[in-house]
SERO-896047 format. One line per 5 residues: number of its first residue (from 1); their letters; for each residue x, y, z of N, C-alpha, C. Coordinates in steps of 0.05 Angstrom, whole numbers, m for minus. Each point is the difference from the previous one (the first is absolute). Layout:
# residues N
NUM	A	X Y Z X Y Z X Y Z | ... .
***
This chain:
# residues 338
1	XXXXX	17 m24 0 m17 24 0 18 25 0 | m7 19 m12 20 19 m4 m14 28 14 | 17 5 11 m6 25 26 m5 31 m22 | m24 6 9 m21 20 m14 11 26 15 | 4 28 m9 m3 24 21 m28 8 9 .
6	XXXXX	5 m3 26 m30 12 16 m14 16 m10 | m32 6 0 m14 16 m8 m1 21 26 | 1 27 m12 2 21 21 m27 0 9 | 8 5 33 m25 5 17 m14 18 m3 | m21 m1 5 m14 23 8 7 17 20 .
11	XXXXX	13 m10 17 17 17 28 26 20 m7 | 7 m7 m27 29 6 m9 m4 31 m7 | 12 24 1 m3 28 m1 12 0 m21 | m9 17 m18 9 10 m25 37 16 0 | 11 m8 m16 32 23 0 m7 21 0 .
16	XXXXX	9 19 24 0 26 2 13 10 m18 | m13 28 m10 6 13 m21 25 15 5 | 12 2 m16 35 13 4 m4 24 m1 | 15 13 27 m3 28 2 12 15 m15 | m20 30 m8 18 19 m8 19 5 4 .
21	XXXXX	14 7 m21 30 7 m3 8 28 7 | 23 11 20 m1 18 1 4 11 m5 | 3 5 m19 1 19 m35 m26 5 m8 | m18 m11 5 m24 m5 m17 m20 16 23 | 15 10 29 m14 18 13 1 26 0 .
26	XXXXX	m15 13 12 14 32 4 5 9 8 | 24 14 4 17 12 8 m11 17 39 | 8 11 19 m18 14 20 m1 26 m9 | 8 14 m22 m8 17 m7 m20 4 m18 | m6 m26 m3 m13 3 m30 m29 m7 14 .
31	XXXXX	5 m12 22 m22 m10 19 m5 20 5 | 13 15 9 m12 28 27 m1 17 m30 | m3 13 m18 m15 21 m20 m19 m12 m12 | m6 m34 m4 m30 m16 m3 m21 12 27 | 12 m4 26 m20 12 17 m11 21 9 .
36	XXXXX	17 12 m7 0 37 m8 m24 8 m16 | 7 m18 m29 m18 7 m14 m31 m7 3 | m5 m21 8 m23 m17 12 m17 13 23 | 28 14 19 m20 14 17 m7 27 m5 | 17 7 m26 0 31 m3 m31 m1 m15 .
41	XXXXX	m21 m15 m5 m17 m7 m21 m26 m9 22 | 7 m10 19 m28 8 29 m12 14 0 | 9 31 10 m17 15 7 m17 16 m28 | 11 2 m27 m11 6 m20 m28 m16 m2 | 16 m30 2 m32 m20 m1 m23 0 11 .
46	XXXXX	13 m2 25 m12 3 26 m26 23 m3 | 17 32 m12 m16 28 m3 m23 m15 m19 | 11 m7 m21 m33 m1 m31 m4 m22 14 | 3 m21 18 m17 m15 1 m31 7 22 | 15 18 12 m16 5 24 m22 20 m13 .
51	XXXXX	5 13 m27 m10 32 m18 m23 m21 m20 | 9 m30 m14 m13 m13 m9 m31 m10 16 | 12 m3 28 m28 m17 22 m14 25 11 | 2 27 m16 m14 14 10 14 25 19 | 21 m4 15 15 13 21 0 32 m22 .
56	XXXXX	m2 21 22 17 26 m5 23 7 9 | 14 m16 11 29 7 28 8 15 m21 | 11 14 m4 19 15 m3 m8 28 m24 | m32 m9 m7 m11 19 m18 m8 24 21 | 0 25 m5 m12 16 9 m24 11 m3 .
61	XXXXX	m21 6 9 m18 18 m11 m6 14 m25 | m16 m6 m13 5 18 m20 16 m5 m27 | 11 m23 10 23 m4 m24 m3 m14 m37 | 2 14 m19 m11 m13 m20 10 m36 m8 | 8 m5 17 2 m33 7 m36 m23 3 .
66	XXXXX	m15 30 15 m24 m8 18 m20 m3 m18 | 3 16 m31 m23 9 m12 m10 m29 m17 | 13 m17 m11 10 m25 m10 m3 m31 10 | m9 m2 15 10 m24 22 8 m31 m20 | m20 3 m23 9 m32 m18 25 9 m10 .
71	XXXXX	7 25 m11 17 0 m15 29 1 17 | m9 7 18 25 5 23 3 m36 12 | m21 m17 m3 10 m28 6 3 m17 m19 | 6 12 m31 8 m16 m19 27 6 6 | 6 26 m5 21 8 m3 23 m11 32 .
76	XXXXX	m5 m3 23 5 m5 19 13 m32 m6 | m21 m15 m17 2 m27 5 27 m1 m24 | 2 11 m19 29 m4 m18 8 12 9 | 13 17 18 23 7 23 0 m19 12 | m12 m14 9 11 m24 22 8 m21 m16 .
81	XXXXX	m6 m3 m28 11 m19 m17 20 4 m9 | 7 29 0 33 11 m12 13 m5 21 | m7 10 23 24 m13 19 4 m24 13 | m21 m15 m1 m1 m32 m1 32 m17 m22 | m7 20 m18 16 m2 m25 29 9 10 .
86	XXXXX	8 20 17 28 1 8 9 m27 21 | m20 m5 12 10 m23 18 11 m28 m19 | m22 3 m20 3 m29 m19 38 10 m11 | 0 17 m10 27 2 m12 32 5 27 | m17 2 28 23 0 9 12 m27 6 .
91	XXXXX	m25 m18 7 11 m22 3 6 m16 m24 | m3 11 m27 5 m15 m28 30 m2 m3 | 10 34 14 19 6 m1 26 m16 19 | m8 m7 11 17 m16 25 m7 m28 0 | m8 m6 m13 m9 m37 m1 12 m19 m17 .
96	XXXXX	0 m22 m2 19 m16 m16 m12 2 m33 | m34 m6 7 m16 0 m29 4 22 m6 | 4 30 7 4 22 m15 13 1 m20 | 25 m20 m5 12 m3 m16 m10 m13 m28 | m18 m3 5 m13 m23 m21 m21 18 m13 .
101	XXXXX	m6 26 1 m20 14 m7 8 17 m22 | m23 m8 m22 11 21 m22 4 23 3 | 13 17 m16 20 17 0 m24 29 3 | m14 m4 m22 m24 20 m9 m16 m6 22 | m3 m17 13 m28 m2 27 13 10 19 .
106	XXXXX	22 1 4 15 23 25 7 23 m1 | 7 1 m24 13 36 m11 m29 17 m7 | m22 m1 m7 m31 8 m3 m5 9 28 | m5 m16 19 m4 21 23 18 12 11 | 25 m12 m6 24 12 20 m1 27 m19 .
111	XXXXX	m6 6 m15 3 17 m14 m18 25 7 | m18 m5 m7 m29 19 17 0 m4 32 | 15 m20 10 m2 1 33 25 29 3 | 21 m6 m20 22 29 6 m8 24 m13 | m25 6 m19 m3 20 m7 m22 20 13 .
116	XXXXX	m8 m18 13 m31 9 15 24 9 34 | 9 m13 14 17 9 25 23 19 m3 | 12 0 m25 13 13 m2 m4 29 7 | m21 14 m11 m6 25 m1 m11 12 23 | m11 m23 20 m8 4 32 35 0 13 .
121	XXXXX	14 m11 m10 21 m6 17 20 31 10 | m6 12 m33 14 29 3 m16 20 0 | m28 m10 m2 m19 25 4 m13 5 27 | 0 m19 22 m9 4 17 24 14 24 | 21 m12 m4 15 14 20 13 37 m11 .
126	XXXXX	m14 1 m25 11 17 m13 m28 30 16 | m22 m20 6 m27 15 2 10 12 36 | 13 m19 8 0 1 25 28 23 8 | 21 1 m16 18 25 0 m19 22 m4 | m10 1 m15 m20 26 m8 m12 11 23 .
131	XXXXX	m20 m27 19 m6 10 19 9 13 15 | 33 m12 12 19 14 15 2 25 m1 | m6 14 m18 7 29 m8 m18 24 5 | m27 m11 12 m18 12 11 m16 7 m17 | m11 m9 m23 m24 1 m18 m19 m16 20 .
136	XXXXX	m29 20 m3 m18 m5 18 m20 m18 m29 | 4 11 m21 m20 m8 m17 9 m39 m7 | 33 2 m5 1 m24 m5 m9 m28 22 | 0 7 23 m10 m7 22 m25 m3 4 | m21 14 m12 m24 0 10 m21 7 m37 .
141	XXXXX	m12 m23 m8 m7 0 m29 m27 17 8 | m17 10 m27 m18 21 3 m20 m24 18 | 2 m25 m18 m28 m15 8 m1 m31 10 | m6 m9 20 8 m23 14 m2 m18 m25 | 24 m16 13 11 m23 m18 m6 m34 24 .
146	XXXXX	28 9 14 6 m25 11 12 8 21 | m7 m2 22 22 7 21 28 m6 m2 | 21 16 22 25 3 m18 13 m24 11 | m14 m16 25 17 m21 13 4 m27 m26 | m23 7 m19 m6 m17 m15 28 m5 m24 .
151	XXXXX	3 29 m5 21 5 m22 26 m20 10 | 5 16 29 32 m15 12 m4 m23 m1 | m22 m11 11 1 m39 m3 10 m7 m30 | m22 3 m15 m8 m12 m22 35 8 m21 | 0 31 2 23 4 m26 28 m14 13 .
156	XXXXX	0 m4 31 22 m8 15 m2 m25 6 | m13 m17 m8 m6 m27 m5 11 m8 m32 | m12 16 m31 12 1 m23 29 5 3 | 8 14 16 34 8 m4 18 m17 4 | m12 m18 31 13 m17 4 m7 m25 m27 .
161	XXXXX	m22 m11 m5 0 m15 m27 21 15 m20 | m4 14 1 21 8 m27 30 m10 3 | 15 6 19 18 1 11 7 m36 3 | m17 m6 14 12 m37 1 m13 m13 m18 | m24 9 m17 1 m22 m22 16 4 m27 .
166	XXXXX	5 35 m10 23 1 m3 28 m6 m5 | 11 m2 31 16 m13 7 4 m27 m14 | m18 m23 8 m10 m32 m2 4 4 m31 | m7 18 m17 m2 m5 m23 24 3 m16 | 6 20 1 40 2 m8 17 m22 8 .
171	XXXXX	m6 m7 27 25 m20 6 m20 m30 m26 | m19 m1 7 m18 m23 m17 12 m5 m24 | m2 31 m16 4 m3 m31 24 9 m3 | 31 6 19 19 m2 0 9 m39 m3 | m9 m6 18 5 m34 m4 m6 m13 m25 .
176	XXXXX	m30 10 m1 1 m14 m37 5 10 m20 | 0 21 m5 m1 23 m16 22 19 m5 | 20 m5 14 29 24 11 7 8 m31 | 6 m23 m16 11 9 m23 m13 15 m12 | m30 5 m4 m13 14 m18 3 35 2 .
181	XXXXX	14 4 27 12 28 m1 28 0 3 | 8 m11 m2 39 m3 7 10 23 m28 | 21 9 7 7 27 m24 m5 27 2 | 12 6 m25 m19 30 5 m3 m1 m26 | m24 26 m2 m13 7 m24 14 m9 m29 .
186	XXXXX	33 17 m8 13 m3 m17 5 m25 m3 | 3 m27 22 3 m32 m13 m24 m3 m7 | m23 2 m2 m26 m14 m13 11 m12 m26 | m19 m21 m10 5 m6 m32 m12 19 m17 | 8 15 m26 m19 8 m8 m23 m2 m12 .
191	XXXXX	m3 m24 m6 m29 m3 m2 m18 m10 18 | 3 8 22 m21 m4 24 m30 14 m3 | 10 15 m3 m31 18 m7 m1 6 m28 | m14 m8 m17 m9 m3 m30 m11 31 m6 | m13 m1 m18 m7 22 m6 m36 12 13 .
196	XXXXX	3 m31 m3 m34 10 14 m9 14 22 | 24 m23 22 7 13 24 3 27 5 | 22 12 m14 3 27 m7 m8 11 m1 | m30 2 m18 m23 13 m17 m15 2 25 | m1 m32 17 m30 18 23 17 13 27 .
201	XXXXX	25 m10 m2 11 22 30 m4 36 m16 | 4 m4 m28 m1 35 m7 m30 8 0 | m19 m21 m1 m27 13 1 m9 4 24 | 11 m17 18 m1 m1 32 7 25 7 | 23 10 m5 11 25 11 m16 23 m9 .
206	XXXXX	m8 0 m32 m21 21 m8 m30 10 22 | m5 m30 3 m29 0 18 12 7 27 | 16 1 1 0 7 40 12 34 2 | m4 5 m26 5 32 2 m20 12 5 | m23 m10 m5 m28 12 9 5 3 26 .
211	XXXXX	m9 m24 15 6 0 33 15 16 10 | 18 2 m17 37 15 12 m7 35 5 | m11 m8 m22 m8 32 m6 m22 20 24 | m22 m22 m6 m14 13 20 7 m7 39 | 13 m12 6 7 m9 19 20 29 15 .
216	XXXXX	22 5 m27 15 23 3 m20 24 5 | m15 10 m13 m14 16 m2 m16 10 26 | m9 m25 11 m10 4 23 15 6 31 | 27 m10 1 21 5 20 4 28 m7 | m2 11 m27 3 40 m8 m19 11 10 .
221	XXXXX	m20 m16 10 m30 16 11 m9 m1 m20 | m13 m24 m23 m21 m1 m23 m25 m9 14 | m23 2 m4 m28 m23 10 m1 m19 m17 | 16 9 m29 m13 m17 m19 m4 m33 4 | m23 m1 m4 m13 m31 2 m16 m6 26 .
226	XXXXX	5 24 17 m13 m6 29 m27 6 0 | m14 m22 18 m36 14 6 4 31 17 | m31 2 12 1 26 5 18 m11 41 | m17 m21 m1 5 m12 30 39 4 2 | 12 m15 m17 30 m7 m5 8 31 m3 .
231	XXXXX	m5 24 m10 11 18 3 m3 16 31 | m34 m2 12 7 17 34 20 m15 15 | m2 m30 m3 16 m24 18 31 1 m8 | 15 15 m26 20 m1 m11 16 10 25 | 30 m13 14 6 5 22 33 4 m11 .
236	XXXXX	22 m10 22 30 m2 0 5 m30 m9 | m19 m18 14 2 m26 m9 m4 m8 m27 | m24 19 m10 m8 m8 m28 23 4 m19 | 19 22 6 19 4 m17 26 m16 0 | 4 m13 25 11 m17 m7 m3 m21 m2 .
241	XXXXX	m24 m13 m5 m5 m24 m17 m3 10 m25 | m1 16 m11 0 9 m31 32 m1 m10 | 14 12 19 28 4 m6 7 m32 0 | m8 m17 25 11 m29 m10 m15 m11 m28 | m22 4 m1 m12 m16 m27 18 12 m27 .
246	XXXXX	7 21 7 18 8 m24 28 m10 m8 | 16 m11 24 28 m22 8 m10 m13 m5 | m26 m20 5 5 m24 m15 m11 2 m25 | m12 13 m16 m2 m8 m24 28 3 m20 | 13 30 15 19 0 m15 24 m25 12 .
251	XXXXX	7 m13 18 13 m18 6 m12 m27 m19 | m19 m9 0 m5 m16 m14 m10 m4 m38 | 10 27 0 m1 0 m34 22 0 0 | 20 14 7 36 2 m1 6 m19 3 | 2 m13 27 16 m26 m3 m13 m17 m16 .
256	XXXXX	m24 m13 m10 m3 m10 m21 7 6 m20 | 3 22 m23 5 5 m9 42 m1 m3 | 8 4 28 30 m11 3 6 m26 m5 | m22 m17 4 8 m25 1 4 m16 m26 | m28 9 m13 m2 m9 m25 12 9 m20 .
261	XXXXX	18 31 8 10 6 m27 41 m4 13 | 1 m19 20 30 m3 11 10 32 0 | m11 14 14 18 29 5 m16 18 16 | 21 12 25 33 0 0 9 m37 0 | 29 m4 m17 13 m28 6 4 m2 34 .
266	XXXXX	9 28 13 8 0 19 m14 m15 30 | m30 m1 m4 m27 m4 21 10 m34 m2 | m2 m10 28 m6 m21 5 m24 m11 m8 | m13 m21 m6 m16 m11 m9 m28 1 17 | 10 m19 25 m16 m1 21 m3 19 18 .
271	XXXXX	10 34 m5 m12 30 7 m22 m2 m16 | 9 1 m28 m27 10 m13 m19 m14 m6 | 0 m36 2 m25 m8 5 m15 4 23 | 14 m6 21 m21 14 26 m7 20 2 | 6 24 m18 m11 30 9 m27 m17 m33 .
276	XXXXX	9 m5 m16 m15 2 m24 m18 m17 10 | m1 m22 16 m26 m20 10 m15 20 16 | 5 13 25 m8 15 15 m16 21 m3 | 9 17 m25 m13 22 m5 m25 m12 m24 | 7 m16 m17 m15 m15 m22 m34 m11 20 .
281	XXXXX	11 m6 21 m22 m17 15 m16 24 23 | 17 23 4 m16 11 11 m18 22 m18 | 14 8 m25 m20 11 m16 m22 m17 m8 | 3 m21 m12 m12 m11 m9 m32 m24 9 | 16 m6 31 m21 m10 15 m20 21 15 .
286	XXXXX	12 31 10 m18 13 11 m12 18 m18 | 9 2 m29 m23 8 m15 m20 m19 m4 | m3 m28 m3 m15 m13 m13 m13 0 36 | 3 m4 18 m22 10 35 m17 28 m9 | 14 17 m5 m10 19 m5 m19 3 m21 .
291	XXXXX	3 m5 m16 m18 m6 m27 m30 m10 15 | 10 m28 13 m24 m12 8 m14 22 18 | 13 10 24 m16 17 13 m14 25 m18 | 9 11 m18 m13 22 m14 m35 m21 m15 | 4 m16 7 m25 m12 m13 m21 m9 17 .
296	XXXXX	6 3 22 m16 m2 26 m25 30 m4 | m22 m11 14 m26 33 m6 9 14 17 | 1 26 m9 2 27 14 m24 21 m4 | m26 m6 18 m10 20 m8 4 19 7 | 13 18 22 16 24 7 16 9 m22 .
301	XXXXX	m7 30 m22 13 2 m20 26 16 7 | 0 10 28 26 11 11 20 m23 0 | m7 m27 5 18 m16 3 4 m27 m33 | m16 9 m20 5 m11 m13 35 0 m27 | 10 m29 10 17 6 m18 1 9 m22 .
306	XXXXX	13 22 m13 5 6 m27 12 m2 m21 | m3 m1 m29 0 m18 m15 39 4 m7 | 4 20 8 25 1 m3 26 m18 22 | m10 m2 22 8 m21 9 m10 m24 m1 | m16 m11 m12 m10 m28 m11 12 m3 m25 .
311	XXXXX	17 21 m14 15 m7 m20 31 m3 11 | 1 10 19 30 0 10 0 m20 16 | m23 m16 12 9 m32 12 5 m23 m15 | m15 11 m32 0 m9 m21 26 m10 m10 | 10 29 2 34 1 m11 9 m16 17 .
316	XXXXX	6 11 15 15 m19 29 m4 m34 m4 | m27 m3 2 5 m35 m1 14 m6 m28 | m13 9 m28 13 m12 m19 37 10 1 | 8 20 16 34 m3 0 8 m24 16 | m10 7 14 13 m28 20 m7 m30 m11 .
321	XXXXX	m24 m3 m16 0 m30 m2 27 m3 m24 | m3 22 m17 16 m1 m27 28 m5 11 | 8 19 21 32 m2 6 m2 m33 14 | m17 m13 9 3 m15 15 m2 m23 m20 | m12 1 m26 6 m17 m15 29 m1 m16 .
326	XXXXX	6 23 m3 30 5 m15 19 m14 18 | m4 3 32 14 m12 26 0 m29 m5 | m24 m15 m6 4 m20 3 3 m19 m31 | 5 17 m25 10 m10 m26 30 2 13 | 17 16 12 27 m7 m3 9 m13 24 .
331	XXXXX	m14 m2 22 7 m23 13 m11 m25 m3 | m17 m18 m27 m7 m20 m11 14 m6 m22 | 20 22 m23 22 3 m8 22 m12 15 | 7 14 22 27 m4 12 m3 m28 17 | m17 m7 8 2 m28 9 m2 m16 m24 .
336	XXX	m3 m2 m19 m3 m18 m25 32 m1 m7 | 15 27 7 32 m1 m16 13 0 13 | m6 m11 30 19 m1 22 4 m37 2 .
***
């Protein structure tokens, strides 16, 4: 009789699975700006979720927030889905499967996640120097909004997102990605950017002269494009968010425009894609917010947007999507010839 191998018991425990490798973990820094970002994204939620079930905490009296209530809990409920959406990418960012994720399904929000924070990041502490200086107007708006404890949470909750998911993302697409900016401008190949490419960063830059223009105009003391409401409310703060919307459009038509035409040789590569992603995503994502809100009812004709700024959100989104397409023809190029 010839000796058979036993049939396994039912008592017998399965081989434990082989532990991660510690390579394949993350780093404690990379840990501690994941939790940063996760908790920086609470109290925002926390706010629309409590504004969705009805709550006023932090609305005041009076406030054209109140006049709306469905539209103020549609709108509430995709804020809590956008930043639902930073948590998903911080931990995408620090995980082993992150690695495994197409290229275009990470760079799409990371892209509008840095163009939409970006402009809170330098515009709010920029609102807050202003204050310092003893403007009573920038401090105190004609007509209730939001209480101001609201602003410090919420824009000081985005900052910190910005800042560590940010962070998570450079070191991210440094690891996979490093070469696709290594150089400077003058090593590119020259045929990285074709002609087409070319053709829409130069139409890109045409269209954001609109914006440019009137954006300038209004830091000289213009109204042009303002309601009647936006000109009594026009303050210190307003001007300098006009003065920023004017840096980034012109930052993000230039350096695109640098990138795709290789000049100066002298610019590092990975300067001018991060200013050119940055500015590309914040023109381009908070015109296309804006757009949508100009389409919201206003029957208050003091407060209705005018058509001249529904053409200039206009501009704004189509620069930014265009530079942001030219952005991502020569880094689908350069990974193809790398």
């Amino acid at each position: 009789m010839t000796e058979t191998e036993p049939l396994p018991s039912a008592t017998h425990s399965p081989a434990p699975s082989p532990a991660p490798r510690a390579e394949d973990r993350p780093g404690p820094a990379r840990r501690a700006l994941r939790l940063v970002a996760i908790l920086a994204c609470l109290p925002y939620i926390s706010l629309k979720t409590a504004w969705v079930a009805g709550s006023g905490i932090g609305i005041p009296a009076g406030s054209v927030l109140l006049e709306n209530r469905q539209v103020l809990a549609v709108a509430n409920s995709v804020s809590v889905l956008a930043d639902v959406l930073v948590i998903v990418l911080a931990l995408l960012l620090t995980q082993r499967w992150g690695r495994r994720v197409p290229a275009w399904l990470l760079a799409l929000p990371m892209w509008a996640a840095t163009g939409l924070l970006a402009p809170i990041m330098t515009g709010y502490p920029a609102q807050l120097a202003v204050a310092l200086t003893g403007d009573e107007r920038s401090a105190a708006p004609a007509e209730p909004f939001l209480d101001s404890w609201v602003f410090a949470v919420v824009y000081g909750g985005f900052i910190l997102q910005g800042l560590s998911l940010g962070t998570l993302f450079t070191w991210y697409a440094r690891d996979r990605w490093g070469y696709l900016w290594s150089g400077r401008l003058g090593g590119l190949p020259a045929g990285l950017s074709g002609p087409g490419v070319r053709i829409a960063a130069l139409v890109a830059a045409a269209v954001a002269l609109f914006p440019l223009t009137l954006h300038a105009s209004r830091v000289l003391g213009s109204d042009a494009g303002l309601s009647p409401r936006q000109i009594v409310e026009r303050d210190a703060d307003f001007t300098v968010l006009e003065f920023q919307w004017s840096v980034f459009v012109v930052v993000a038509a230039a350096l695109t425009l640098c990138l795709v035409l290789r000049r100066p040789a002298r610019l590092k590569v990975r300067t001018v894609l991060a200013l050119a992603w940055t500015g590309s995503g914040a023109v381009g994502c908070w015109g296309a917010y804006m757009s949508l809100v100009a389409l919201m009812p206003e029957t208050d004709p003091d407060k209705q947007v005018t058509t001249l700024a529904q053409l200039t959100y206009a501009g704004e989104m189509i620069t930014g999507f265009l530079l942001a397409a030219c952005l991502a023809a020569v880094l689908r190029r350069r990974s193809a010839e790398a």
